[in-house]
C-alpha positions as YAML, in Angstrom:
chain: A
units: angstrom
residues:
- id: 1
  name: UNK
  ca: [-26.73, -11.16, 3.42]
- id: 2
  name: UNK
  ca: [-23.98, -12.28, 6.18]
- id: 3
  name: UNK
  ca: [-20.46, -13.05, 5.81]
- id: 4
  name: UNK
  ca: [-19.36, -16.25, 3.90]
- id: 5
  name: UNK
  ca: [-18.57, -19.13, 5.59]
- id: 6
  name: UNK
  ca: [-15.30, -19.19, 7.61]
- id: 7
  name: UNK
  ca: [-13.12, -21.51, 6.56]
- id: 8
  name: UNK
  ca: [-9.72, -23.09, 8.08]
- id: 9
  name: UNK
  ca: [-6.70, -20.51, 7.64]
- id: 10
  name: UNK
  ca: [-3.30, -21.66, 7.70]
- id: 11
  name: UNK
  ca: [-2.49, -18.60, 9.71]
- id: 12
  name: UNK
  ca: [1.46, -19.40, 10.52]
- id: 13
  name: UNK
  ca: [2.16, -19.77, 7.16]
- id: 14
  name: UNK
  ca: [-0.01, -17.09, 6.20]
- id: 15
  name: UNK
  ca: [1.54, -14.35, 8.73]
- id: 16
  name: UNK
  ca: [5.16, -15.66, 7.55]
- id: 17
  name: UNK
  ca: [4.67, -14.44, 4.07]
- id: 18
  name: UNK
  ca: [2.81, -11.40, 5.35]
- id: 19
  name: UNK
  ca: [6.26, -10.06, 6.80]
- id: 20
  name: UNK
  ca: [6.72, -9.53, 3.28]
- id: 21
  name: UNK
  ca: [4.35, -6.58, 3.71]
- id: 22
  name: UNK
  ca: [4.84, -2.62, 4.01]
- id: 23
  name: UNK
  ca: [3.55, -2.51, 5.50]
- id: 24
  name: UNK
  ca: [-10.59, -2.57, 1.54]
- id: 25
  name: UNK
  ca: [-18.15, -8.34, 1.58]
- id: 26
  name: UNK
  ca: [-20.66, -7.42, -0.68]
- id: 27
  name: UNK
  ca: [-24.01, -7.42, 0.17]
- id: 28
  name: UNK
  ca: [-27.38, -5.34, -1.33]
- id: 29
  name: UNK
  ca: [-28.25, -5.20, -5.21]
- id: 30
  name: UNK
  ca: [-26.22, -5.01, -8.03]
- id: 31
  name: UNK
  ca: [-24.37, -1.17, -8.83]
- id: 32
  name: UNK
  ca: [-25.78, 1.22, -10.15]
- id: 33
  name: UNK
  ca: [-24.90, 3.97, -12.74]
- id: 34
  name: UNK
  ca: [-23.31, 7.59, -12.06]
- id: 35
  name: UNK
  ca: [-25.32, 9.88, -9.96]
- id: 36
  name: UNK
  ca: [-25.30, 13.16, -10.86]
- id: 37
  name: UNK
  ca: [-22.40, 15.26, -10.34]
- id: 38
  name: UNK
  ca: [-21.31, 19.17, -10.20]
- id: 39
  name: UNK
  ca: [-18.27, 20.79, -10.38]
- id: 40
  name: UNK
  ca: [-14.90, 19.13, -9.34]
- id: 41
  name: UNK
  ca: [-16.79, 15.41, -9.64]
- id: 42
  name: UNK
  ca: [-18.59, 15.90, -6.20]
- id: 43
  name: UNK
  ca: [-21.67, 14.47, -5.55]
- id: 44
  name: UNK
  ca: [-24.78, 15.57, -6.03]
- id: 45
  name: UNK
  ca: [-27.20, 13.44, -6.58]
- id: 46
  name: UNK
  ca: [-28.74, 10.53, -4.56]
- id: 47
  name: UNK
  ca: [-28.08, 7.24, -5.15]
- id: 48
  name: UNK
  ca: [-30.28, 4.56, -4.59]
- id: 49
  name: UNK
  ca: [-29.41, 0.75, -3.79]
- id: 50
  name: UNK
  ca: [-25.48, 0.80, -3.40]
- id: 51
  name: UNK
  ca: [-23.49, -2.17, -3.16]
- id: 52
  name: UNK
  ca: [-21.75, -2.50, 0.00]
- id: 53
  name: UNK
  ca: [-18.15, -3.33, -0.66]
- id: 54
  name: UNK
  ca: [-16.02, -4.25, 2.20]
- id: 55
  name: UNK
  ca: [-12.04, -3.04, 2.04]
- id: 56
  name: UNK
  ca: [-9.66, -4.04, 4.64]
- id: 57
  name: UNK
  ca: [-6.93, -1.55, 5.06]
- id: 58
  name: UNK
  ca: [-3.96, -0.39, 7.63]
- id: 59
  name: UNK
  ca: [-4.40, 2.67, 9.05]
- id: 60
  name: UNK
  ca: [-4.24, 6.46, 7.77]
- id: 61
  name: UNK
  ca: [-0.74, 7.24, 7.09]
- id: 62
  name: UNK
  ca: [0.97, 10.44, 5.64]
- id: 63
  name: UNK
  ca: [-0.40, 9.10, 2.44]
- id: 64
  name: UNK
  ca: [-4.00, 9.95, 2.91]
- id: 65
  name: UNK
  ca: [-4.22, 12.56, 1.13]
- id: 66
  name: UNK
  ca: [-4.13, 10.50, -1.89]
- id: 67
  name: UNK
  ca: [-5.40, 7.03, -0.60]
- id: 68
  name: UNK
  ca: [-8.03, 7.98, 1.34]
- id: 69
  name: UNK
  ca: [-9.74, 11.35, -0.63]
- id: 70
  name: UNK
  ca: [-12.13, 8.99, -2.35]
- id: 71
  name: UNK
  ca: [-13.74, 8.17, 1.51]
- id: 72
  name: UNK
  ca: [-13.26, 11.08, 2.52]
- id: 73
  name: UNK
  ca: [-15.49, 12.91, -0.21]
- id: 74
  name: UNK
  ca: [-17.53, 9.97, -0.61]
- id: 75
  name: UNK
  ca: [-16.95, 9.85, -4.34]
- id: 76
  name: UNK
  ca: [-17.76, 5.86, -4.41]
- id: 77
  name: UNK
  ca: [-21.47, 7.01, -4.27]
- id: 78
  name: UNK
  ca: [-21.11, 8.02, -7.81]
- id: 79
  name: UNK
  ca: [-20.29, 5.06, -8.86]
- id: 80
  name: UNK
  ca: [-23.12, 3.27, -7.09]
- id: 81
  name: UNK
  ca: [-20.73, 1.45, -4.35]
- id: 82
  name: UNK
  ca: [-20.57, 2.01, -0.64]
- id: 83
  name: UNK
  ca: [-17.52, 1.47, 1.29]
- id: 84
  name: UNK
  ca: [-17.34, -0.16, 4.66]
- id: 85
  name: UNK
  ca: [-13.27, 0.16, 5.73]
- id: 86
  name: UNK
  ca: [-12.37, -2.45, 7.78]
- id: 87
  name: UNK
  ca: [-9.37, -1.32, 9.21]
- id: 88
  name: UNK
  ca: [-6.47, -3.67, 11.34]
- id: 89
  name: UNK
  ca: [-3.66, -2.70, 13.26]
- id: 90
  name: UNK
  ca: [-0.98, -4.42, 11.16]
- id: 91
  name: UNK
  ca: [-0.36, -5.89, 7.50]
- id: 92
  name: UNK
  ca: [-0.55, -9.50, 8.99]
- id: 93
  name: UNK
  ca: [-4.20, -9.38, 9.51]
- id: 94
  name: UNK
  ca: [-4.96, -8.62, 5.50]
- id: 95
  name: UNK
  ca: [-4.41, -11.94, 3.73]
- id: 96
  name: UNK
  ca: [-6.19, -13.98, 6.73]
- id: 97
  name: UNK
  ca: [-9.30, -11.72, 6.43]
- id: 98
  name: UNK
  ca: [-9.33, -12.19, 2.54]
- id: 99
  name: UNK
  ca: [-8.56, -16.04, 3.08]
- id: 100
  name: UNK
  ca: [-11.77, -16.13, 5.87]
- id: 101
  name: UNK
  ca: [-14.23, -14.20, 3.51]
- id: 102
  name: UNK
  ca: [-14.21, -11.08, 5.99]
- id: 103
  name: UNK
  ca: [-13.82, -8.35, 3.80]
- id: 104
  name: UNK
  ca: [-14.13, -8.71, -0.42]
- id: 105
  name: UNK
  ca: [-11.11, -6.38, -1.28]
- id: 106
  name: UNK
  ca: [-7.43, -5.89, 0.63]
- id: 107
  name: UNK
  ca: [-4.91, -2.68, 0.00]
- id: 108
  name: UNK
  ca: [-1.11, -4.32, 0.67]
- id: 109
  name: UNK
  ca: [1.88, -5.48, -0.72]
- id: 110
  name: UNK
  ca: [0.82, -8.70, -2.98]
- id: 111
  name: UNK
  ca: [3.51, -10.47, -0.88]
- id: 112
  name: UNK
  ca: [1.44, -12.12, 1.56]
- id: 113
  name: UNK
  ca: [-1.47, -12.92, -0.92]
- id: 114
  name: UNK
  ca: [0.79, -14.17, -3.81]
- id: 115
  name: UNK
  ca: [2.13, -16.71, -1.09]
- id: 116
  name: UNK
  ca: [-1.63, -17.62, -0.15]
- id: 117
  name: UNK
  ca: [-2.75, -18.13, -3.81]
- id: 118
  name: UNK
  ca: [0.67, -20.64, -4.27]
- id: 119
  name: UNK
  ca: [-0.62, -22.73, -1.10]
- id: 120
  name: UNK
  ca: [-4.16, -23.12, -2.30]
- id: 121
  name: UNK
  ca: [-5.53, -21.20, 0.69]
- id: 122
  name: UNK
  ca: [-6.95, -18.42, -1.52]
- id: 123
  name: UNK
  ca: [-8.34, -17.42, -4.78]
- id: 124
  name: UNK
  ca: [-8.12, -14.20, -5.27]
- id: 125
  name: UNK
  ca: [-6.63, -11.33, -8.31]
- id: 126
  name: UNK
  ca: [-4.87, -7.98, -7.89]
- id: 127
  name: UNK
  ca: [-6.81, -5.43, -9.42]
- id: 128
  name: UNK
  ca: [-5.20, -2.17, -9.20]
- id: 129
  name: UNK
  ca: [-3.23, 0.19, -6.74]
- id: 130
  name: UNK
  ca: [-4.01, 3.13, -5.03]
- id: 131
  name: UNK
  ca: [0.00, 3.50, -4.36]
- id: 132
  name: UNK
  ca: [2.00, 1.49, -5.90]
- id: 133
  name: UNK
  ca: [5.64, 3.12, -5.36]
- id: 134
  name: UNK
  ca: [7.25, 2.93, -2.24]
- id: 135
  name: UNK
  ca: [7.79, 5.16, 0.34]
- id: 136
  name: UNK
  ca: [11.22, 3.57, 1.88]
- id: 137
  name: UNK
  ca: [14.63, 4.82, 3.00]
- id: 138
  name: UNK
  ca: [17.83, 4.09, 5.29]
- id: 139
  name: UNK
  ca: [18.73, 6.04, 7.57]
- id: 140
  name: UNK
  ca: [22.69, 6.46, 9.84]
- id: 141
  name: UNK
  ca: [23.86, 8.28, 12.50]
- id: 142
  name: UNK
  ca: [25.81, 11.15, 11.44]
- id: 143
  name: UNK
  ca: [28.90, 9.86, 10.64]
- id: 144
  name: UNK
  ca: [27.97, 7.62, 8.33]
- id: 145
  name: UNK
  ca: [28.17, 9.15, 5.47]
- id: 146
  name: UNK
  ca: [28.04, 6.68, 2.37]
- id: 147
  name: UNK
  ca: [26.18, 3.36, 1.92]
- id: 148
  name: UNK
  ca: [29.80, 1.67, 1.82]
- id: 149
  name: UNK
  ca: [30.30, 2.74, 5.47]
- id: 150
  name: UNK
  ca: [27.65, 0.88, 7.01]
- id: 151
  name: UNK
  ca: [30.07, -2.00, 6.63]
- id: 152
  name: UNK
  ca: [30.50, -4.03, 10.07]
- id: 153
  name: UNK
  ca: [27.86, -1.65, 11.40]
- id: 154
  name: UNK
  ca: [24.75, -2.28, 13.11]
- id: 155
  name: UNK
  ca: [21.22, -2.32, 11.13]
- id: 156
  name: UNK
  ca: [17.56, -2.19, 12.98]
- id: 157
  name: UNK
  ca: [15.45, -4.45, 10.48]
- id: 158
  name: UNK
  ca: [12.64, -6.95, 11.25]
- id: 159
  name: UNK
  ca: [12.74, -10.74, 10.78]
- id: 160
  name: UNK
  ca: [15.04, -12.65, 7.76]
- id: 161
  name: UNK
  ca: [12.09, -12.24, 5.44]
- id: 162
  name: UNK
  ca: [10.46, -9.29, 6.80]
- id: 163
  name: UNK
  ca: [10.30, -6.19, 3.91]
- id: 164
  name: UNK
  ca: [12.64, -4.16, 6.24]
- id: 165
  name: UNK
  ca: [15.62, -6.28, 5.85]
- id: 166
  name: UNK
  ca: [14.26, -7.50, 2.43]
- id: 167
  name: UNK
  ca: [14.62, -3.75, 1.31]
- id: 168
  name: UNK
  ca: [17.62, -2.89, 2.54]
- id: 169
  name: UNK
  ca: [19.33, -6.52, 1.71]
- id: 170
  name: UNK
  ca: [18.14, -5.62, -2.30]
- id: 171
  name: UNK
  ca: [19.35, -2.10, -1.92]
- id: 172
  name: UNK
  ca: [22.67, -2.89, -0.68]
- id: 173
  name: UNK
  ca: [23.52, -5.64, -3.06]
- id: 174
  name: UNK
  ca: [22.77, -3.13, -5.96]
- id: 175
  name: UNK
  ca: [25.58, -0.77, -4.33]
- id: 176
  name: UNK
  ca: [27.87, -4.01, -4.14]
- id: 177
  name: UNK
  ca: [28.00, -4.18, -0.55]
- id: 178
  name: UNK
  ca: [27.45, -8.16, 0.69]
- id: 179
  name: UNK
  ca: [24.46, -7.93, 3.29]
- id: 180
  name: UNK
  ca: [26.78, -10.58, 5.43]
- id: 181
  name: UNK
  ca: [28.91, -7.38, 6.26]
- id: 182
  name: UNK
  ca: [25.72, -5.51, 8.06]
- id: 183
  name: UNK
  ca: [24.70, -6.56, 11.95]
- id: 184
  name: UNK
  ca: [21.13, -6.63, 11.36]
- id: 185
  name: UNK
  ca: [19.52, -6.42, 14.59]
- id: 186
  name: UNK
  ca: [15.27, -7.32, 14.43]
- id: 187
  name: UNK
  ca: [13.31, -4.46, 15.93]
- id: 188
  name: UNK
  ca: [9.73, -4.75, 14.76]
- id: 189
  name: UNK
  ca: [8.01, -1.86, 15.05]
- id: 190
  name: UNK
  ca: [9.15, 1.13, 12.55]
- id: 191
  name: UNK
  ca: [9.03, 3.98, 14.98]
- id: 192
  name: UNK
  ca: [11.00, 1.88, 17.67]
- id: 193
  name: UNK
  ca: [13.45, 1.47, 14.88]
- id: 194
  name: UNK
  ca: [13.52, 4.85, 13.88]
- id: 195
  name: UNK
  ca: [14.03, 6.20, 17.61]
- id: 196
  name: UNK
  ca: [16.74, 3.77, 18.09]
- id: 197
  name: UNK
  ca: [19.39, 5.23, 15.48]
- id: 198
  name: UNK
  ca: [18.44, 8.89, 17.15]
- id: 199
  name: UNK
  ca: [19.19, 6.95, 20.66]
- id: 200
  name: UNK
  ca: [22.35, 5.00, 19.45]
- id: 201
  name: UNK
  ca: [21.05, 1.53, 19.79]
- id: 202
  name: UNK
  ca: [22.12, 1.13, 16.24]
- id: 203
  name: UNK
  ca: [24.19, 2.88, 13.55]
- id: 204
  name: UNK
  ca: [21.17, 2.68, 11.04]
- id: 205
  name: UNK
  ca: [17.89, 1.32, 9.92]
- id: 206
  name: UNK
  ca: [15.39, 0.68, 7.31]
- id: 207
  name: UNK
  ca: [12.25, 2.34, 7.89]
- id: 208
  name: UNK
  ca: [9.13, 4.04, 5.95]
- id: 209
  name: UNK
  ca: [10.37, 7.14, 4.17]
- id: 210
  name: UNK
  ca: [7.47, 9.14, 5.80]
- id: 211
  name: UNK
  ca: [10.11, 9.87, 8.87]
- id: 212
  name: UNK
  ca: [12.54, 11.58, 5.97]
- id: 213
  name: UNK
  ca: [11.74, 15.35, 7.84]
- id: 214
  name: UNK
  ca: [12.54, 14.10, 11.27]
- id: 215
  name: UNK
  ca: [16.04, 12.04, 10.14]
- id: 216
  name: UNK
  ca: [16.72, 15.50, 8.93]
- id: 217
  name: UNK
  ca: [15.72, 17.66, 11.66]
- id: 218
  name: UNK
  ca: [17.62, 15.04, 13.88]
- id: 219
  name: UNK
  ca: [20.70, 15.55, 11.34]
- id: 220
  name: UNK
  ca: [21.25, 11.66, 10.08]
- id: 221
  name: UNK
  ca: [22.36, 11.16, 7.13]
- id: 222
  name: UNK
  ca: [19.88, 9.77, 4.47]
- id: 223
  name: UNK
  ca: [21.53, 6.80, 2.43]
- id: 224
  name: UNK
  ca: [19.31, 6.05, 0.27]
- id: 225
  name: UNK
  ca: [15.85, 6.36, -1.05]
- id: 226
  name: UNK
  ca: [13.75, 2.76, -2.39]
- id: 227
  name: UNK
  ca: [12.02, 4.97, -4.88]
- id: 228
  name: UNK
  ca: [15.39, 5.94, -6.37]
- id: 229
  name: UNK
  ca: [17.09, 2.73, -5.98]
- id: 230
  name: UNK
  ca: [14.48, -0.14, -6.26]
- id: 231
  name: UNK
  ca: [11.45, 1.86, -8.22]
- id: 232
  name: UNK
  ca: [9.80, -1.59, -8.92]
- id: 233
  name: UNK
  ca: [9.44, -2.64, -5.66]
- id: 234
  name: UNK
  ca: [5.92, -2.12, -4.89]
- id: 235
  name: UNK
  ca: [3.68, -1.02, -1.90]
- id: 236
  name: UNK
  ca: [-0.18, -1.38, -2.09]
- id: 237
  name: UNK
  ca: [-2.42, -2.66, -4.47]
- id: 238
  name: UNK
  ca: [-5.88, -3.89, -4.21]
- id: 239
  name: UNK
  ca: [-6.72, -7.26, -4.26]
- id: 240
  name: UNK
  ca: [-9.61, -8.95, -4.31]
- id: 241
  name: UNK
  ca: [-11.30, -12.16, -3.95]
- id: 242
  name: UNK
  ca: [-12.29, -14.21, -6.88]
- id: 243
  name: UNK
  ca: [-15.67, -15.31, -5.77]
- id: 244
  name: UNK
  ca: [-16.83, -11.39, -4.82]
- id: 245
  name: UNK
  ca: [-15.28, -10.29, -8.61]
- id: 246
  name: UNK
  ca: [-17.45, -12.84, -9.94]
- id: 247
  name: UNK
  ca: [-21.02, -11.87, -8.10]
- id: 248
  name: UNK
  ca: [-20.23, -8.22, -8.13]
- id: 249
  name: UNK
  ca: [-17.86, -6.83, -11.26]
- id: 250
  name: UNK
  ca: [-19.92, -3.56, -10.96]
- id: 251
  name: UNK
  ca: [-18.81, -3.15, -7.42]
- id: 252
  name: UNK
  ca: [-15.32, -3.70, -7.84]
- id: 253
  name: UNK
  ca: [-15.16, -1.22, -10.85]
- id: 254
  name: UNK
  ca: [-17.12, 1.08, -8.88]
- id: 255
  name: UNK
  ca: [-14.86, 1.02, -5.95]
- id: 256
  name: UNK
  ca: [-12.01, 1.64, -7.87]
- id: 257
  name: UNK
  ca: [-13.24, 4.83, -9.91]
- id: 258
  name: UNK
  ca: [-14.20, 6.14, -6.68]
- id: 259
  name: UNK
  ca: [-10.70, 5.42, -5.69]
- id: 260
  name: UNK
  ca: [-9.47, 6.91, -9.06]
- id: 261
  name: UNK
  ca: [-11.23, 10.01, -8.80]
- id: 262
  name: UNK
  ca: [-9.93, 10.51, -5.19]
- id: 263
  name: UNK
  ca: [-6.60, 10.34, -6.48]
- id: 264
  name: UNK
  ca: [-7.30, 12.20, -9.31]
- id: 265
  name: UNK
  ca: [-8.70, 15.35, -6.55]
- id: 266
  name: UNK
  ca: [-6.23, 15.02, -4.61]
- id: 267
  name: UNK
  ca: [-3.06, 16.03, -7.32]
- id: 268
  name: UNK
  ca: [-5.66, 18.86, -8.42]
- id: 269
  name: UNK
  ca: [-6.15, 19.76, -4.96]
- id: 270
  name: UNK
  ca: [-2.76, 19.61, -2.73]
- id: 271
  name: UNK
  ca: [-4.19, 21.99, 0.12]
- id: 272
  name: UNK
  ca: [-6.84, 19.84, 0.97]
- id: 273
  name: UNK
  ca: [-4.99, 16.70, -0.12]
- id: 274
  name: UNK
  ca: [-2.55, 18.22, 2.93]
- id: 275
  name: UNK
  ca: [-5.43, 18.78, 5.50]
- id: 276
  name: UNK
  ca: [-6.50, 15.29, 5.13]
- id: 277
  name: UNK
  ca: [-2.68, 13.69, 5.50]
- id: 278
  name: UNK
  ca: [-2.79, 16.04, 8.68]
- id: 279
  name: UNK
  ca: [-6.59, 14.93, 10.15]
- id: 280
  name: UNK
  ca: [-5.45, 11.14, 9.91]
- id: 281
  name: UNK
  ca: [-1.93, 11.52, 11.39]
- id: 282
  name: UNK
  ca: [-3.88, 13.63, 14.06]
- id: 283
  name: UNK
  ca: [-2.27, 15.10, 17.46]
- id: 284
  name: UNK
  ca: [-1.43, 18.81, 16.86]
- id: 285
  name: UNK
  ca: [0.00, 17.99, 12.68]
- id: 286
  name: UNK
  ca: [-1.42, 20.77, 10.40]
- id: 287
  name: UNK
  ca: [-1.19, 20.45, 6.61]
- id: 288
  name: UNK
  ca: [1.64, 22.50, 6.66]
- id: 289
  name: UNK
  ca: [3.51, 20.10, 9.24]
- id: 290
  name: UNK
  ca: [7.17, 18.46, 7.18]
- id: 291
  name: UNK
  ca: [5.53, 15.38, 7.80]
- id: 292
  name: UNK
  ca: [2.74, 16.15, 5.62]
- id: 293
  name: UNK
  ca: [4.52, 18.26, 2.72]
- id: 294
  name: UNK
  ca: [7.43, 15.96, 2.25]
- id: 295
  name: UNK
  ca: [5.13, 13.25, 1.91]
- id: 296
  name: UNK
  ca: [3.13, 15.14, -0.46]
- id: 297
  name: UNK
  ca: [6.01, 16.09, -2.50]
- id: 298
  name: UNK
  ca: [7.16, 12.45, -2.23]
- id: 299
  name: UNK
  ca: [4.41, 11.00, -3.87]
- id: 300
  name: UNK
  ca: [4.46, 13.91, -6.06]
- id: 301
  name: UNK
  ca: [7.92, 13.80, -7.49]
- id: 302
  name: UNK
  ca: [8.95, 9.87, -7.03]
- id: 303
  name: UNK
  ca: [5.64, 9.38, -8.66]
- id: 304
  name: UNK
  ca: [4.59, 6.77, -6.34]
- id: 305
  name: UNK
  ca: [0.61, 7.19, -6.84]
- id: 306
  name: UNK
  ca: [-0.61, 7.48, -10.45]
- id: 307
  name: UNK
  ca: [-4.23, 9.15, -11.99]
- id: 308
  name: UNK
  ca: [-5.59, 5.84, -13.12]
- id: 309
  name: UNK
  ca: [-4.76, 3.58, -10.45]
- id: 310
  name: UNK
  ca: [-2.60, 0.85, -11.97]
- id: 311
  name: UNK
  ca: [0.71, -0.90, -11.28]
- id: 312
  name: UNK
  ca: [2.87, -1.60, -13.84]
- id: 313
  name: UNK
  ca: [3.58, -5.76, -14.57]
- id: 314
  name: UNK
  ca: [7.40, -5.24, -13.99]
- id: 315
  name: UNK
  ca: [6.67, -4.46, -10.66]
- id: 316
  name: UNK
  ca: [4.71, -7.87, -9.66]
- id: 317
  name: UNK
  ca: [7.62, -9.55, -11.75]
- id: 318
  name: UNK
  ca: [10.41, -7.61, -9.77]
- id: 319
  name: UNK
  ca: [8.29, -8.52, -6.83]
- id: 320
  name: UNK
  ca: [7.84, -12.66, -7.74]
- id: 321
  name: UNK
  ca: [11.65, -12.65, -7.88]
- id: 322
  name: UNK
  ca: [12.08, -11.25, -4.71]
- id: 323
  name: UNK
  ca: [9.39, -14.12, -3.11]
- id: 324
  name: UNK
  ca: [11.38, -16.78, -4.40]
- id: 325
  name: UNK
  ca: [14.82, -15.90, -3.75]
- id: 326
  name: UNK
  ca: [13.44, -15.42, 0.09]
- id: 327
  name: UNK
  ca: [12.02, -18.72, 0.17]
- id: 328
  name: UNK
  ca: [8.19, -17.61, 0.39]
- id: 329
  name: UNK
  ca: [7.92, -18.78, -3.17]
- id: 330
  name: UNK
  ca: [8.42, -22.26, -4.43]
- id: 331
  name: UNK
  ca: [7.31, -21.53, -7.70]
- id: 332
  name: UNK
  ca: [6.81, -18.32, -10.15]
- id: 333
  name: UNK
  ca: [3.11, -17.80, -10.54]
- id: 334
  name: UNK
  ca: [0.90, -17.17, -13.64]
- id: 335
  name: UNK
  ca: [1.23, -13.03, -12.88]
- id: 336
  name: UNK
  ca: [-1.19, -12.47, -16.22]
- id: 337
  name: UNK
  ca: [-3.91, -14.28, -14.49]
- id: 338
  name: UNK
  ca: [-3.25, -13.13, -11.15]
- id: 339
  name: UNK
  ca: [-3.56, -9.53, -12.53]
- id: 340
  name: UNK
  ca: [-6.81, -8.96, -14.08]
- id: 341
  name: UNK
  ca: [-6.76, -4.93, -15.22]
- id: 342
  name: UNK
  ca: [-10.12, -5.40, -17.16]
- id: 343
  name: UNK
  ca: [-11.62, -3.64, -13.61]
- id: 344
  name: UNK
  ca: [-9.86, -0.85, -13.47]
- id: 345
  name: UNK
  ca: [-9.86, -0.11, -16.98]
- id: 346
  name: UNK
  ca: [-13.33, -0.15, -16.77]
- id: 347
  name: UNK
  ca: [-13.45, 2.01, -13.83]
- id: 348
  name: UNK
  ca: [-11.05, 4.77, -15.66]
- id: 349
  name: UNK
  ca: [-13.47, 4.60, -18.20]
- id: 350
  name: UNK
  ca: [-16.45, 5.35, -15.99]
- id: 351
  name: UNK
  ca: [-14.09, 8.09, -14.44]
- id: 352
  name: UNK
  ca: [-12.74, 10.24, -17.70]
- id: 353
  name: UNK
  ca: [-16.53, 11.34, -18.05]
- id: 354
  name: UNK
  ca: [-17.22, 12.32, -14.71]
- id: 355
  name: UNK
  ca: [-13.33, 13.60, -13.78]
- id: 356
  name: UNK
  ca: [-11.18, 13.78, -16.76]
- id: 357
  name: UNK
  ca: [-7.36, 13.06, -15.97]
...
């Protein structure tokens, strides 16, 4: 069958919210059962009449290795599900896809969505995470040594509400230091931000932690680390719309063992965890490239991805109180009905007997 209906999107309040953000339709029969599998969960049998679930995603990062081994290997097959990545440029475009009936499942920040749901323009539950720890960090010129020393010193961020300054504004105010004391100047794009502390066009900046090997090899000085300072602030989860959980459960708990036994591979398997980070970061990056081992030992260590893809509560709670003290919350939501884990539970189920953790 087509696409649902589109209906009316409030997109400018929709895109506000999705700031927020760090920033995958179902059609066919109903899922199947396992296929058969060999060694190391791979599969080898073939499965007939897979459900078709649409995911709309951002782009390969450093983090593939993880988030993206279950496409890669095609594990969703044993689980009866077929994945059709729909994949946009930026994290605005999630929660208006969701909202128009475009794709049945999202991977972001539940910033955007939360925001949505509170409005009345969606209906929708967060189901699990492929990543929920965040990979976040600010970075000064040289001689800025201390967090303290930033004071009445320029800071490349994004808009008032926009997860750059967010970050940093939260990390700061747990050191003491009164964000009023920072010059944030709004540079949207992370690698122009980035570039610009190398250039001097600011004294620092809050940006994805994946550029942690190049602040080094350009000699800034790291000042802190989100996974170290804010833990519960979270990156991805899935999320998914309430009227494609309701025709197709087996789907979504397909798609997310196939997601949990990607994950799953991919600690078990770092080299070739590596050699996909380095095919979807592309150009001449090998798995042995900093970019792709520090990331690697990121997720590794800070224990940003986990073996049965859930997020823990406190971190949609920590999350909810960030929302409304921005102003993209009026109210605290019902977070026990917003998170339904009955999917993924499932799905770990269907997982420990094809890929115990």
């Amino acid at each position: 069958m087509g696409d649902p209906p589109k209906k009316h999107i409030n997109l400018k309040t929709s895109l506000v919210a999705a700031v927020l953000l760090m920033t995958v339709s179902a059609c066919g029969g109903a899922a199947g059962g396992s296929a058969a599998t060999g060694a190391g969960g791979t599969n080898t049998g073939r499965q007939e009449h897979l459900t078709t679930v649409t995911v709309g995603q951002l782009p390969a990062n450093a983090a593939a290795g993880f988030i993206r081994m279950g496409e890669a290997k095609d594990f969703f097959k044993n689980y009866g599900v077929k994945v059709s990545a729909k994949v946009v440029p930026n994290a605005t475009e999630l929660t208006p896809s969701l909202i128009a009936g475009a794709v049945d499942i999202i991977e972001e920040s539940p910033g955007a969505a939360m925001t949505a749901i509170q409005k009345g323009e969606l209906k929708a539950k967060i189901i699990g995470s492929d990543m929920p720890g965040l990979p976040w960090m600010i970075v000064a010129k040289p001689s800025i040594k201390t967090l303290a020393e930033l004071k009445g010193h320029s800071m490349g961020v994004s808009s008032s509400t926009g997860a750059p300054r967010v970050i940093a504004e939260l990390i700061l105010e747990k050191h003491g230091i009164n964000p009023s004391s920072i010059k944030f100047v709004n540079t949207a794009a992370n690698a122009q931000r980035f570039e610009e502390v190398i250039e001097g066009a600011v004294d620092s900046a809050s940006v994805p932690s994946d550029f942690l090997p190049q602040a080094k090899k350009a000699g800034l000085s790291v000042l802190a680390l989100s996974a170290h300072e804010i833990p519960l602030y979270p990156r991805f989860t899935f999320i998914a719309r309430t009227s494609f959980l309701d025709a197709h459960p087996k789907a979504a708990i397909g798609f997310l063992a196939g997601v949990i036994q990607g994950e799953r591979y991919a600690f078990d398997h770092p080299q070739q965890a590596k050699e996909l980070a380095a095919k979807a970061l592309g150009g001449k990056t090998t798995a042995s490239s900093p970019s792709v081992v520090d990331m690697y030992n990121q997720i590794v260590k800070d224990k940003l991805v986990n073996r049965n893809g859930s997020i823990p509560m406190s971190m949609l709670q920590y999350l909810q109180k960030v929302l409304l003290k921005v102003g993209l919350l009026q109210k605290p939501l019902n977070l026990s009905t917003l998170y339904d884990d009955q999917y993924r539970q499932k799905a770990v189920a269907l997982v420990n007997k094809i890929y115990p953790s």
